[in-house]
Each structure stands twice: as C-alpha cells, then as structure tokens.
One Martini backbone bead per residue (centre of mass of N, CA, C, O) as a GRO file, in nm:
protein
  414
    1UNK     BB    1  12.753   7.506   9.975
    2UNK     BB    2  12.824   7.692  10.214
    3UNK     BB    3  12.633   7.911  10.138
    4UNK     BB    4  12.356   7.779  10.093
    5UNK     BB    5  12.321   7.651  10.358
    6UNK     BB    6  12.325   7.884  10.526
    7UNK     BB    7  12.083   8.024  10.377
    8UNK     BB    8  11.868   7.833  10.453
    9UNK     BB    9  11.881   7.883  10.762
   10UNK     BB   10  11.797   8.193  10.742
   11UNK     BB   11  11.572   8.170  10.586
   12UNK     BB   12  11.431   7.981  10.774
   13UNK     BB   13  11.413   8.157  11.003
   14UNK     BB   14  11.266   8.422  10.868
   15UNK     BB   15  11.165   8.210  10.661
   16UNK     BB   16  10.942   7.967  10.680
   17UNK     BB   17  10.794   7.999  10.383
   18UNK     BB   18  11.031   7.824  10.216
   19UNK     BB   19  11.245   7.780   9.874
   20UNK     BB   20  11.475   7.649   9.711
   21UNK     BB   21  11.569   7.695   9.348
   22UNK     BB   22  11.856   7.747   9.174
   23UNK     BB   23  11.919   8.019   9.366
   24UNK     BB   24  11.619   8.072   9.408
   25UNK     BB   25  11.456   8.230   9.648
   26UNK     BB   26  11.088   8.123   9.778
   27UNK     BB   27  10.868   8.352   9.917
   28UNK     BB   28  10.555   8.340  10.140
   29UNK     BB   29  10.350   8.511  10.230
   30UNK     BB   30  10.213   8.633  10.578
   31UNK     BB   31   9.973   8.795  10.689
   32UNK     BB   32   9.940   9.027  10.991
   33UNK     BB   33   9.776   9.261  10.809
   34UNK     BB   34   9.459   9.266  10.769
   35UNK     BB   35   9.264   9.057  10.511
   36UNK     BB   36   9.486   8.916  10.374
   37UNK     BB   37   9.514   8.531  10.280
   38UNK     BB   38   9.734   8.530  10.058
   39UNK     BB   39  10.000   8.418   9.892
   40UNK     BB   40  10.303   8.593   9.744
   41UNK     BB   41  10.547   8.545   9.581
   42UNK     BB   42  10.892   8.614   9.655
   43UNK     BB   43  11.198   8.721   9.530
   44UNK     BB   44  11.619   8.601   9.587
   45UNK     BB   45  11.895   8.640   9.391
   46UNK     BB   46  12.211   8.462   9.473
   47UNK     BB   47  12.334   8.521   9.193
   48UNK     BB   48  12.337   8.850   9.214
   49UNK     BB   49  12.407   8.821   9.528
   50UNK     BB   50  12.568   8.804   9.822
   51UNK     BB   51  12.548   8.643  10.089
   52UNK     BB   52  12.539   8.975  10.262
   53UNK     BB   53  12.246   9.024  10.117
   54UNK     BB   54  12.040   8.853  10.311
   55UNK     BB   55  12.096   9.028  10.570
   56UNK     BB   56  11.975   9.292  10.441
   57UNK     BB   57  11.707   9.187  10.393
   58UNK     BB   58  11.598   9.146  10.681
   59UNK     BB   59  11.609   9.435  10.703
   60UNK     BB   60  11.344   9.680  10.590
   61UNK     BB   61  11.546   9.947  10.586
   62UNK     BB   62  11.782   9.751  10.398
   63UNK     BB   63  11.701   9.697  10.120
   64UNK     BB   64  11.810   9.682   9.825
   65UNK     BB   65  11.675   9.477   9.631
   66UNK     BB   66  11.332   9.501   9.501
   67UNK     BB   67  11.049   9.383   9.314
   68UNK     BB   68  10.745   9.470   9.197
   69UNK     BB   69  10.442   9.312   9.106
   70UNK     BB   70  10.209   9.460   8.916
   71UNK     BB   71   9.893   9.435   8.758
   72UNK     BB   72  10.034   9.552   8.472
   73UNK     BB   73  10.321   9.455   8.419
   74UNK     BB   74  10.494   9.642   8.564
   75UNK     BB   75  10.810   9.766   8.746
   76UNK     BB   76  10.920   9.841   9.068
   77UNK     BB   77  11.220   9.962   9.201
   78UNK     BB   78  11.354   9.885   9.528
   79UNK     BB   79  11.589  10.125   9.644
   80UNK     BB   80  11.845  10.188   9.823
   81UNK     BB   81  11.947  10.466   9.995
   82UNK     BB   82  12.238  10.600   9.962
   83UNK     BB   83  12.502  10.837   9.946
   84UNK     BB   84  12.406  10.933   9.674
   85UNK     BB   85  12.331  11.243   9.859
   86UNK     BB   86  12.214  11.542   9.943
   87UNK     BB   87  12.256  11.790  10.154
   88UNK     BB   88  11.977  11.775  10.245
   89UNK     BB   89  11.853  11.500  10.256
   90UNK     BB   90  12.060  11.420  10.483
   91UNK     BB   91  11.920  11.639  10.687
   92UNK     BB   92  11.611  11.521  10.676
   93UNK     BB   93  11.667  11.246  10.787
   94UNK     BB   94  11.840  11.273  11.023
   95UNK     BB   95  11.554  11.440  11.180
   96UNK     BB   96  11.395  11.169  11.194
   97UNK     BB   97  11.264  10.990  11.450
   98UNK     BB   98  11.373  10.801  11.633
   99UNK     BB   99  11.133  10.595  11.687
  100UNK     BB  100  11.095  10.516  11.428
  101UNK     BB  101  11.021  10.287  11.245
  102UNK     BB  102  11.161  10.113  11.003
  103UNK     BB  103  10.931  10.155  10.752
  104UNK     BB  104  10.906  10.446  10.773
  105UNK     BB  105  11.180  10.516  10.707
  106UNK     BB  106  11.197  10.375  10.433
  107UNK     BB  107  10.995  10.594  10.327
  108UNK     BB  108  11.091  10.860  10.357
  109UNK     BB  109  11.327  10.851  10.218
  110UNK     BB  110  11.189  10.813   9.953
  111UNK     BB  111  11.070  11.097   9.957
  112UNK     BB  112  11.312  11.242  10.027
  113UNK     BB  113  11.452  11.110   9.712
  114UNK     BB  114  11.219  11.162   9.522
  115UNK     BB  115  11.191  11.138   9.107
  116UNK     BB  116  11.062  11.106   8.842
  117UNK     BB  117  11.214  10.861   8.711
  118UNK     BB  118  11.147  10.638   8.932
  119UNK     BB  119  10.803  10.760   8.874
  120UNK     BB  120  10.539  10.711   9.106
  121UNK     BB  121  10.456  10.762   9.415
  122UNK     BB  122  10.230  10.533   9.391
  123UNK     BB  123  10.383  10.314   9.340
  124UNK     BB  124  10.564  10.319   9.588
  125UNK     BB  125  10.313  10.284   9.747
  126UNK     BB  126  10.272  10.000   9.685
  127UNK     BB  127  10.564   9.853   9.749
  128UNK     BB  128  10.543   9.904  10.075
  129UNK     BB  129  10.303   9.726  10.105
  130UNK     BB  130  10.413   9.468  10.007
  131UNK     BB  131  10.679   9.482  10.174
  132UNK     BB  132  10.592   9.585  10.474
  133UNK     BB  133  10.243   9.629  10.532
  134UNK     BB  134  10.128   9.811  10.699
  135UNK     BB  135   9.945  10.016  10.895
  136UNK     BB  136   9.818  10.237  11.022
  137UNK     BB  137  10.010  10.400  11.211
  138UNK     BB  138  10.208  10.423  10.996
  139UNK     BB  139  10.065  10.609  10.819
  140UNK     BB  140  10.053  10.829  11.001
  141UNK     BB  141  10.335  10.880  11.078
  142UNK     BB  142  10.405  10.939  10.761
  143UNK     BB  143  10.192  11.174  10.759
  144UNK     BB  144  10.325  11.355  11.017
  145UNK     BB  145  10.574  11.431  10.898
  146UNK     BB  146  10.505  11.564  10.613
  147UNK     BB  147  10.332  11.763  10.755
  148UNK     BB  148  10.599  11.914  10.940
  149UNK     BB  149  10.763  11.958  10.690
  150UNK     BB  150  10.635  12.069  10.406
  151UNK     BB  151  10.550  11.833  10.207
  152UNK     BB  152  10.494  11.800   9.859
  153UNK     BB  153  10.359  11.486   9.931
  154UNK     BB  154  10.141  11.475  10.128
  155UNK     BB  155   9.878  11.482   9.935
  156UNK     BB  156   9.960  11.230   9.771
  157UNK     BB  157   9.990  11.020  10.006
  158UNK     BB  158   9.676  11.099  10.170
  159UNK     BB  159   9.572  10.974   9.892
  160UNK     BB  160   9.633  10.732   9.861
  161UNK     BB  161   9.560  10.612  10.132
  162UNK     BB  162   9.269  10.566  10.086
  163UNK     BB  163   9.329  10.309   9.887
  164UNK     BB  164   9.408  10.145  10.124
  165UNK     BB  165   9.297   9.882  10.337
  166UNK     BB  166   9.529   9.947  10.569
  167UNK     BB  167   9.436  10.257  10.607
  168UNK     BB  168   9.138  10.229  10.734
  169UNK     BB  169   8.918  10.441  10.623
  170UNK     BB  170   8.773  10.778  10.741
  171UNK     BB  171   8.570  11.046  10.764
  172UNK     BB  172   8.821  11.216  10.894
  173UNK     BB  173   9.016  11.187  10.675
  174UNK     BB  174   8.790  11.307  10.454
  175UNK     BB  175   8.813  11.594  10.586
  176UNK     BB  176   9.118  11.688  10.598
  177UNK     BB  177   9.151  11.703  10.263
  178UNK     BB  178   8.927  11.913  10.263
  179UNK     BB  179   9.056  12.112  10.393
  180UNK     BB  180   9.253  12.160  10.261
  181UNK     BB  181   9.150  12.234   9.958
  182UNK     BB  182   9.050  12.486  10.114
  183UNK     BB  183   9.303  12.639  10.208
  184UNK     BB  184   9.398  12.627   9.867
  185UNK     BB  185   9.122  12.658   9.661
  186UNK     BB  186   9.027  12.350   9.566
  187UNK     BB  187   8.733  12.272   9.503
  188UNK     BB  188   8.663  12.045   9.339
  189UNK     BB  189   8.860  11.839   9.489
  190UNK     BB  190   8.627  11.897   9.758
  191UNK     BB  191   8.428  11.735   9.572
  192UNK     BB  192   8.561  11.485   9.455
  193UNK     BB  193   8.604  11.379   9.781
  194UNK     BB  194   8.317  11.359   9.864
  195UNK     BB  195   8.212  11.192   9.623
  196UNK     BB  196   8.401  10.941   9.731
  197UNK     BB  197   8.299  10.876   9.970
  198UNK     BB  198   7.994  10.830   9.936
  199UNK     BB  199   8.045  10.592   9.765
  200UNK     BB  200   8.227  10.453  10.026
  201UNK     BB  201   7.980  10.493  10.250
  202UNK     BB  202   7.974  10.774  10.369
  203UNK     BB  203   7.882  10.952  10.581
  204UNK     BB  204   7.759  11.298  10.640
  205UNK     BB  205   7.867  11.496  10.871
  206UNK     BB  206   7.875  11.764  11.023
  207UNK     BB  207   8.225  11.814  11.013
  208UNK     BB  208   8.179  11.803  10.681
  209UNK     BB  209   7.974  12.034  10.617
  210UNK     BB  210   8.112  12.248  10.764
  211UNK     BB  211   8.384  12.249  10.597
  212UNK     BB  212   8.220  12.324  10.326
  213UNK     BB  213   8.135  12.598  10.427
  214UNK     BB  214   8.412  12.735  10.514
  215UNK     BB  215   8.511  12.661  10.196
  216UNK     BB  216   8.269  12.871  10.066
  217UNK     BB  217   8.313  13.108  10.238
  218UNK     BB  218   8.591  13.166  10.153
  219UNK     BB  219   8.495  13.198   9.830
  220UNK     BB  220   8.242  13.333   9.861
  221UNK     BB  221   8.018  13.123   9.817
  222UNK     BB  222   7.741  13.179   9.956
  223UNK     BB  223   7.516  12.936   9.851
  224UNK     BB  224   7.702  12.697   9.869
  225UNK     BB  225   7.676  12.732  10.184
  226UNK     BB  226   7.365  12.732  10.239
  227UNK     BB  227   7.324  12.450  10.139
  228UNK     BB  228   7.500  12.278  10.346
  229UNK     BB  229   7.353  12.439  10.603
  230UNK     BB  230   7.097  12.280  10.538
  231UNK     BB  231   7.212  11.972  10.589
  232UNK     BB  232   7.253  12.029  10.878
  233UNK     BB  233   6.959  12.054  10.947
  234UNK     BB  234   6.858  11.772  10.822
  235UNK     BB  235   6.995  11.578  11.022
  236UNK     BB  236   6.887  11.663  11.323
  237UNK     BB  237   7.124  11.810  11.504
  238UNK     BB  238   7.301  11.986  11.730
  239UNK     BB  239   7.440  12.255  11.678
  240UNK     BB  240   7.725  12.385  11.634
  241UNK     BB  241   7.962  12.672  11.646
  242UNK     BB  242   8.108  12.637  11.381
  243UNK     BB  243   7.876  12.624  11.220
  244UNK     BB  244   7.744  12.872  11.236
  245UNK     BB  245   8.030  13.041  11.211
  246UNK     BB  246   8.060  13.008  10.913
  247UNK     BB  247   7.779  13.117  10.801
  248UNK     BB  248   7.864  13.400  10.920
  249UNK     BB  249   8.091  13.478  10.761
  250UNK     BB  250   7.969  13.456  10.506
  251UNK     BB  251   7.785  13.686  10.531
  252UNK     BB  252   8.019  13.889  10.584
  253UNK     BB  253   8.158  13.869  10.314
  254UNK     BB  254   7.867  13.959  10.144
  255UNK     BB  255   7.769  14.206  10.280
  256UNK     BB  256   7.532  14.050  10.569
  257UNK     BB  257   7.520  14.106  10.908
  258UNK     BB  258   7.292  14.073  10.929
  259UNK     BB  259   7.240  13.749  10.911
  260UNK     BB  260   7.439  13.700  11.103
  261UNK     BB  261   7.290  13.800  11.329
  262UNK     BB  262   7.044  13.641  11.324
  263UNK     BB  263   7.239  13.363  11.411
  264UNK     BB  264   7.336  13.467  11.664
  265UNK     BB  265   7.036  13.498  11.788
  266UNK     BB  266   7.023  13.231  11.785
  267UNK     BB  267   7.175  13.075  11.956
  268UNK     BB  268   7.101  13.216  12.217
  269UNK     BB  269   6.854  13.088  12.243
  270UNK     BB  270   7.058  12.808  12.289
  271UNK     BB  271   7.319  12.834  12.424
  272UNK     BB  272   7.512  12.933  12.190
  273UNK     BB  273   7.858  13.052  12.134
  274UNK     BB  274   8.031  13.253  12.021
  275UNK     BB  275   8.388  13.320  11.871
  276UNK     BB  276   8.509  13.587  11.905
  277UNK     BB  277   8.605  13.624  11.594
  278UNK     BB  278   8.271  13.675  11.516
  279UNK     BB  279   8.218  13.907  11.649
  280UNK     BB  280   8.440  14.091  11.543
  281UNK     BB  281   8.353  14.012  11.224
  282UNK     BB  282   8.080  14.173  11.294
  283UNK     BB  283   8.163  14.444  11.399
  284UNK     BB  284   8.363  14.531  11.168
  285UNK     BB  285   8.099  14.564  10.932
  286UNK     BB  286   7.961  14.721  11.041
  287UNK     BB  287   8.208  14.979  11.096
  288UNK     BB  288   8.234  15.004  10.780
  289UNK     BB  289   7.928  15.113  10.748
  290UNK     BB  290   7.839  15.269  10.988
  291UNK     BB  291   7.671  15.094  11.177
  292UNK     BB  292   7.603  15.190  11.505
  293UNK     BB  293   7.357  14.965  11.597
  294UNK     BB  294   7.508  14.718  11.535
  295UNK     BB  295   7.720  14.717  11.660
  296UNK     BB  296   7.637  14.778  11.975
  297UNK     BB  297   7.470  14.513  11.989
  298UNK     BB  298   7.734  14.330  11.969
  299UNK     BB  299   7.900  14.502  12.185
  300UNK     BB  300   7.666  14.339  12.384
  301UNK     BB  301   7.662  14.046  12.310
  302UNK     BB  302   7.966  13.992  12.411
  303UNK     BB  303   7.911  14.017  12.737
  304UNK     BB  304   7.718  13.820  12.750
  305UNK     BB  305   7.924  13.607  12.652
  306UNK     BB  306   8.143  13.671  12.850
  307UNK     BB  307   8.333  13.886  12.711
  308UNK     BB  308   8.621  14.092  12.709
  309UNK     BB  309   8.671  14.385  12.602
  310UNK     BB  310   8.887  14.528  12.423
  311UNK     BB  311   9.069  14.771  12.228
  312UNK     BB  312   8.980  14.683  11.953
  313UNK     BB  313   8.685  14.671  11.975
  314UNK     BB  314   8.659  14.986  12.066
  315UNK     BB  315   8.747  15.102  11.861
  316UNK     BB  316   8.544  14.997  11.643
  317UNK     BB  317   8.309  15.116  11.821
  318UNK     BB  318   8.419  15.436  11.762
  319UNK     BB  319   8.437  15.420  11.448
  320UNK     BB  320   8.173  15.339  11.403
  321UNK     BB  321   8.024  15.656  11.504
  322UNK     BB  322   8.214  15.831  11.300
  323UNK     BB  323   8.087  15.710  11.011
  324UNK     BB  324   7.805  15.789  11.089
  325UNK     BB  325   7.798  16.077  11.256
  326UNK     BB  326   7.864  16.030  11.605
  327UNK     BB  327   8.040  16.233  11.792
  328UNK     BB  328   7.932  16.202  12.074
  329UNK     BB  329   7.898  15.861  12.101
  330UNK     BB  330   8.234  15.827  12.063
  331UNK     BB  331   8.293  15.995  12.294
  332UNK     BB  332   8.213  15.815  12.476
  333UNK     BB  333   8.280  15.520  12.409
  334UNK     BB  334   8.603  15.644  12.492
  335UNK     BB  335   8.518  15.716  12.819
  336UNK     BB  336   8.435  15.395  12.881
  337UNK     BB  337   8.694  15.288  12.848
  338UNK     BB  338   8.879  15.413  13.033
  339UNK     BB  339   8.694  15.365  13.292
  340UNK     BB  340   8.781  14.999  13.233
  341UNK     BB  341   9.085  15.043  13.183
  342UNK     BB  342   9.160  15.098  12.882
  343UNK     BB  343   9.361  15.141  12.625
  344UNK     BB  344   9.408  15.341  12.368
  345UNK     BB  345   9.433  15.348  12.038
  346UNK     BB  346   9.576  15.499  11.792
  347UNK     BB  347   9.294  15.458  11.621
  348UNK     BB  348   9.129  15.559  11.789
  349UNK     BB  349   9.197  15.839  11.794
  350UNK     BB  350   9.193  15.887  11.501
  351UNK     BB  351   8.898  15.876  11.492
  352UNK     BB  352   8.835  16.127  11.662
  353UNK     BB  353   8.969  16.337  11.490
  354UNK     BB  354   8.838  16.281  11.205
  355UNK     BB  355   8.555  16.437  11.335
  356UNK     BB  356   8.705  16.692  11.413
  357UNK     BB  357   8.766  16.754  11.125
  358UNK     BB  358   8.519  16.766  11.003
  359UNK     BB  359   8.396  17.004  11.209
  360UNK     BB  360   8.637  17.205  11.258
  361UNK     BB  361   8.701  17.188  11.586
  362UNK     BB  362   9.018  17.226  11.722
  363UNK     BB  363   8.985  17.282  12.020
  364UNK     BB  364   8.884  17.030  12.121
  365UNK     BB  365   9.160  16.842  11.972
  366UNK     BB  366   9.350  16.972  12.189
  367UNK     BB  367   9.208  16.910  12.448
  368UNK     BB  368   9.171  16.590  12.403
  369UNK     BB  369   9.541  16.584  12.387
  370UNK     BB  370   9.567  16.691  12.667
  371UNK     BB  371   9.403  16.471  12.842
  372UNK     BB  372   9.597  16.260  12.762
  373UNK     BB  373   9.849  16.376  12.842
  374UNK     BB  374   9.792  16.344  13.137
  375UNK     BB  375   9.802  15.999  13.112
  376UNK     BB  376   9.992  15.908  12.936
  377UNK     BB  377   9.916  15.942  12.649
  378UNK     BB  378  10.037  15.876  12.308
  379UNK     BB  379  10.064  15.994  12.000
  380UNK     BB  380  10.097  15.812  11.712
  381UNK     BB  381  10.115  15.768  11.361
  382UNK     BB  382   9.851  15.824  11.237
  383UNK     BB  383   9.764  16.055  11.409
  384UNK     BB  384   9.939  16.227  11.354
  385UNK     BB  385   9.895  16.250  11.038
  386UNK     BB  386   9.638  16.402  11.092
  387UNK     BB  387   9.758  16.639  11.222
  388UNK     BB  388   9.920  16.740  10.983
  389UNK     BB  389   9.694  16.718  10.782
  390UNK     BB  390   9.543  16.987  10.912
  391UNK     BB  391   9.767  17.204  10.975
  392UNK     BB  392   9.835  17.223  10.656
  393UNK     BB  393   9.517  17.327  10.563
  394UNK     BB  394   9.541  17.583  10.768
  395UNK     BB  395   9.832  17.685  10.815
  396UNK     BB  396   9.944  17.642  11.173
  397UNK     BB  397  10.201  17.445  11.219
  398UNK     BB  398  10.374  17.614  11.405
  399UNK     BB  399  10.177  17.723  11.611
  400UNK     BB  400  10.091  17.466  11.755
  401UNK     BB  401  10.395  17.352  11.828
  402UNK     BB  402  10.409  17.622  12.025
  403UNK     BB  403  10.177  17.516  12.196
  404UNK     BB  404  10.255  17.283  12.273
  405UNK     BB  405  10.538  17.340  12.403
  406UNK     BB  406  10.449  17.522  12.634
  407UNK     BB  407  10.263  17.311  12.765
  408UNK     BB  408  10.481  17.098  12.802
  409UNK     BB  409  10.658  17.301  12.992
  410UNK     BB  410  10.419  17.378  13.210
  411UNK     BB  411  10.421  17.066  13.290
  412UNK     BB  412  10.697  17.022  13.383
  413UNK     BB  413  10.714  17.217  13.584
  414UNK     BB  414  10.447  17.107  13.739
   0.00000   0.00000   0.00000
C-alpha cells in the first residue's frame, strides 16, 4: 500500500494526466511539441519494476525499458545501454558533449551501441520521437554530433528525419543530402531525393540546382549538368559564381576548355568573379594540351580578377609554352616570374629543360642552370631527374659533373 501510495504522488507530480489501475500506470501523453493534438496513452507496470524503477523512468536519458506500439503492429524495445558495452563505445559515449541535452544523449548512446539484431535504425527513432518528443534542435544536435563522428549511421539517420513532422524539415536540409550523395557519386539516390522534394512541395531555387550541376560535373556527365545548368538560368534569377563554377568545371572535365572560357567571360561581363580553384583549372586543362594562347587568355583574366598569381599559376603557365613547342616564350614567361619576385618550381624548371632537351640546346641549359645558381635556387629532384637522364643519352655524365664542380668551386672562391 505504502508503495502504491507513494508511486502515485510521484506519478502525479511528474505526470498530471494518469491513473493507476491494478498496478498498471496509465499516462496520456500532451505534446508540446509539433502540431499533434493526440493523447495516446503509455504504460509503466509496477507489477514488472521495483518502486525505485519509476524514479528511473522519470528521467528521459535512463528509461530502463517501454514499449513503442508502432502502426503495423510489431512492438520496438527501448533498452537503457547498461554497463556490458564495448570499450570502443564506452570511450565514445564518454565523448558526446557536455552540454548535450539529456533527450540527444539517450539517442546517441543508441546509435553508437546499435546492431542489427535490435532492429532497424527507423524502428529506434521512431521510438525515440514517441518517447522523447524531439524538437528541430534536438535533430540537428543528434545531426551533427554523427556528422563529426563520421559515423556509418549518419546517412539513415539525416534520411529518417526528414520523414519525421518533428524535424521541420526545408529546402536546405534536402539539399545537404543530395551534397552528401554527390561526394558519394551516388547519383541515383541524389535523383530520387530531389524527387521526393519535388513531390512534397518544395521549389527547386538556384542552390539545390547548382548541387546538381556540381554532382554530374563530377561524374563526368557533361549532358545531365548542363540540363541542370539550363533550369538555373530558367529560374531568371541573378547567378551567382558557384553557378557558373560548376558548369565550367564540367567543360574542363570534359576536355571542353574553350566553352568554360566563355563562360568565364560571360560572368566578366557582370562583374562576377570566379574562384582561384576555376581559374587554375581552366589555366591548366589548357596547358595539358598545348594551348598557350588560351593558357596567356586566362592567366591574364585571373590578374584583372585581382587574383595575384602565384609559382603554381607561373609554372602552368611556362609548362603552356613548352607544350606548344614555344620555349623562347617560355623563357620569358619564367623571367617575368623571377622579376615579380615569385620563386620557380622545381617543376617550371624541369620544364624548361625539357624545352632544351628537344632542341638538343645543352650549352644554353647550363648557363640557364648556372644564372639559377647565382640566385641561390637549386635544382630538385624531378629537374635533376631530366638532366641526369639528357647527360646519360649523351654520354657526357662525367664531363659534365666535372664542369658543375669546377664552376662551383670558383664560385664559392670568388
């Protein structure tokens, strides 16, 4: 009796709306979160727990055990994670944030000591929402604790919530998804996730377009991004540089370099700027093949966009010239660098050797290699690389070992 007694003060006290009967509490839930006006009773068997197990239920993070009856009529256990957990997982529990509210922490424990035997990960949070409530908030926080983690289990939870009425979910949260499954090259699934946008009322604006566009640029699909491509510029709304960034990188991957070039300056012509990162790979698909009129093109647009190029740019840009078989424009390109104060790589070096070996030049890429050597830059390993092999087809490697070391030592004498 003095147990009853008691279980009902305290029953009252945390949960106004019950009634005991024959040992079995019965509460009706009131949210007071979301829209659901519902009261669906649970229960706590008294006859099952010890009095000091409703003390227990009382707080959210250390439920021992409730039922969640689920619509098809299958029955999810939540288990409180006792002490018999691996050391792996006690060290990641341990982990989670201080400040993490008590509802997060009681999910997390969950995923990170989840197995399949269990159920399905939908079960558990299901669970969850009936037992807990959950607001956005709580959603995001459970989001990005498993996003830090990179946990394996991120994907199915960020895919549930979005089903879930709790999670509010928008535009962007669809958007982060079809991201993920980009950086994945899961492109189906990136398709049937804006599908389901789509269908449950959401627009399709300019950065869920672009996510697109960026995710077939990367799997090669020239076609799909520019269909993408064509729906942004349908929106008529102001593009902006990521826009544009896409779909030029698509023409670069595609070995298409002149149509990212006229994209690029479209954008000029409105005073939109792309990224370094575009710059560079427009500088450099051109000087893969050759083009040194198109390389000098971008690698004077990237100045006028106010971008100071660096050894990177500079070296691409003597590379173009070497390509095309222009090595005394090359040789200028590499001498506008020095007097811009910019130090050469060790690759625009090999490069310009390189130059010198087709025309079987040798006494120029000495003096060319000894003018270095006054300014104290030293020749790496790829440079050498290219000289030891010129000096071997020659036959001359000693000869010339002895003329380096000689010049070297009346250099260091002088």
């Amino acid at each position: 009796m003095m147990g009853t007694y008691g279980c009902n003060l305290l029953c009252n006290f945390y949960y106004p709306n019950c009634e005991m009967t024959n040992g079995i509490f019965k509460c009706y839930e009131v949210r007071t979160r979301g829209n659901s006006l519902g009261q669906n009773p649970f229960y706590f068997d008294f006859h099952k727990h010890q009095f000091n197990s409703v003390l227990v239920c009382v707080g959210m993070e250390e439920i021992v055990k409730k039922e969640v009856q689920e619509g098809n009529g299958t029955r999810f256990r939540w288990v409180e994670i006792g002490p018999n957990i691996t050391e792996e997982q006690e060290q990641a529990i341990s982990k989670l944030p201080f400040k993490m509210v008590n509802r997060c922490k009681a999910l997390m424990k969950q995923i990170i000591c989840f197995s399949t035997d269990k159920g399905n990960v939908s079960d558990l949070l299901r669970a969850w929402v009936k037992i807990m409530w959950p607001s956005r908030a709580d959603w995001l926080s459970v989001l990005k604790e498993l996003r830090i983690m990179g946990h394996p289990l991120y994907l199915k939870v960020a895919e549930h919530a979005l089903l879930e009425e709790s999670f509010e979910a928008n535009v962007r949260d669809y958007t982060k998804i079809i991201h993920y499954y980009g950086k994945h090259n899961l492109l189906e699934d990136a398709e049937n996730t804006l599908a389901v946008m789509k269908q449950r009322g959401f627009i399709c604006d300019q950065v869920v377009l672009t996510t697109m566009v960026h995710l077939y640029s990367k799997a090669g699909h020239l076609d799909r991004a520019k269909e993408y491509f064509e729906e942004i510029k349908l929106l008529g709304e102001h593009m902006d540089k990521r826009s544009y960034g896409s779909m030029i990188m698509a023409y670069i991957r595609a070995g298409m370099p002149e149509e990212g070039e006229n994209l690029l300056q479209e954008m000029d012509a409105q005073e939109i700027y792309a990224g370094s990162e575009v710059y560079k790979a427009l500088l450099r698909a051109y000087s893969m093949i050759g083009n040194a009129e198109g390389a000098q093109r971008v690698f004077d647009a990237i100045q006028m966009a106010g971008i100071s190029p660096d050894d990177k740019m500079c070296s691409v840009l003597v590379n173009a010239y070497v390509m095309a078989g222009q090595r005394h424009k090359a040789r200028i390109a590499f001498e506008n660098m020095r007097r811009a104060g910019i130090k050469p790589t060790d690759k625009c070096i090999a490069s310009l050797l390189v130059a010198y070996e087709k025309e079987n030049m040798l006494n120029t890429a000495l003096e060319f290699l000894i003018d270095l050597e006054r300014d104290k830059i030293m020749v790496g390993k790829e440079a050498s690389e290219i000289l030891a092999r010129w000096f071997r087809k020659l036959g001359v490697v000693e000869e010339v070992a002895l003329v380096l070391r000689d010049f070297v030592t009346s250099h260091q004498i002088n």
